[in-house]
C-alpha positions in Angstrom: -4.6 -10.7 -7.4 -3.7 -12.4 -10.8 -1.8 -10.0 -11.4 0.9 -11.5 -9.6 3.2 -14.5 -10.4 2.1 -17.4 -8.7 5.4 -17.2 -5.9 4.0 -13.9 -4.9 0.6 -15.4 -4.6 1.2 -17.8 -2.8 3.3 -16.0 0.1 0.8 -16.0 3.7 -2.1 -13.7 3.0 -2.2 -10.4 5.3 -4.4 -9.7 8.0 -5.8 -6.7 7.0 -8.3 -4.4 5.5 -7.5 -5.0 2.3 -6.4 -8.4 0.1 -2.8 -8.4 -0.3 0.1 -11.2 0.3 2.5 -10.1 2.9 6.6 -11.1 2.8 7.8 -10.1 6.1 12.0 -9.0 6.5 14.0 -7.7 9.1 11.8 -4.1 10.0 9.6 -4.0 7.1 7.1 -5.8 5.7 6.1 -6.4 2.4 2.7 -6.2 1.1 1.4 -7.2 -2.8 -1.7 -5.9 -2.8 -4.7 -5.8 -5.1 -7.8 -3.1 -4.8 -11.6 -3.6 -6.7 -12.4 -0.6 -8.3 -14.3 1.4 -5.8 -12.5 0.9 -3.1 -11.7 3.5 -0.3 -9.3 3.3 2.3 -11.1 5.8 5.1 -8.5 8.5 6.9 -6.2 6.7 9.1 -2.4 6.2 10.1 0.1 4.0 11.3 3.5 4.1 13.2 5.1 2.4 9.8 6.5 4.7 7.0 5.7 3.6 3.9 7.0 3.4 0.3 4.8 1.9 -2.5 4.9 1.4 -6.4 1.8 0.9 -8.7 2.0 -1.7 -10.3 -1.1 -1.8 -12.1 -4.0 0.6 -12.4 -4.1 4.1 -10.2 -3.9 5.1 -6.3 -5.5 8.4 -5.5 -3.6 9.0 -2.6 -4.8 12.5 -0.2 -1.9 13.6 1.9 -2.5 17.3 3.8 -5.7 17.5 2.2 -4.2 17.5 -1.3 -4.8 14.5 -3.5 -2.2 12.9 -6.0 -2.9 9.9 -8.9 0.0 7.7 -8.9 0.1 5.6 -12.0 1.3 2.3 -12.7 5.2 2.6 -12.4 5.0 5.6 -10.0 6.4 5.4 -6.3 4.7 7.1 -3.2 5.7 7.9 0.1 3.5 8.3 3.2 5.5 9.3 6.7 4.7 7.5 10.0 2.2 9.1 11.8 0.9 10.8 9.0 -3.1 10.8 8.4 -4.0 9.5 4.8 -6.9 8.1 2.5 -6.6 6.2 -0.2 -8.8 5.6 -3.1 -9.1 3.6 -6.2 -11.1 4.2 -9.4 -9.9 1.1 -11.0 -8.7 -2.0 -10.3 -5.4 -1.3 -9.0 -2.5 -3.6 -7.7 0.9 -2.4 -5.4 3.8 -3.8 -4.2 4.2 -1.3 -0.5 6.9 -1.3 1.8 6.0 -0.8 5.6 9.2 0.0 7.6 9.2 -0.6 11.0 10.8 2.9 12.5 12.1 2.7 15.7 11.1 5.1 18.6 12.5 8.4 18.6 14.2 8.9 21.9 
């Protein structure tokens, strides 16, 4: 999580399965989060829709049973509802934006 400047770091930690630092606005919250090499992020979803950046190291992203390596400076984009898994092979650190979609009529 040193990979972040200290302001970042020391924004209320998120309660989650993962370490990151959470800045919540109006219908998204924002998540700087840091991943140990090794870890996996099992299949799962969320009513959010999400947009993150690398910001250091690689996300191994599987989407539709195709997986994609986004690399530091690369942005990815996961719909709500959609079933994903995550990986990392290296220590790897995100800045991810969960938007808060409203119901569809």
């Amino acid at each position: 999580m040193a990979h972040f400047p200290k302001l970042l770091r020391d924004l209320p930690p998120f309660d989650g399965p993962f370490d990151a630092f959470k800045l919540e606005a109006k219908n998204c919250d924002v998540l700087f989060a840091s991943y140990p090499k090794g870890t996996v992020i099992p299949p799962h979803s969320h009513d959010t829709e999400n947009v993150g950046v690398i910001t250091q190291g690689e996300l191994i992203l599987t989407l539709d049973g195709r997986e994609t390596r986004y690399r530091a400076g690369e942005w990815y984009h996961v719909r709500a509802k959609t079933t994903h898994a995550a990986r990392f092979d290296v220590e790897t650190s995100e800045i991810e934006f969960w938007f808060h979609v409203p119901p569809r009529a």
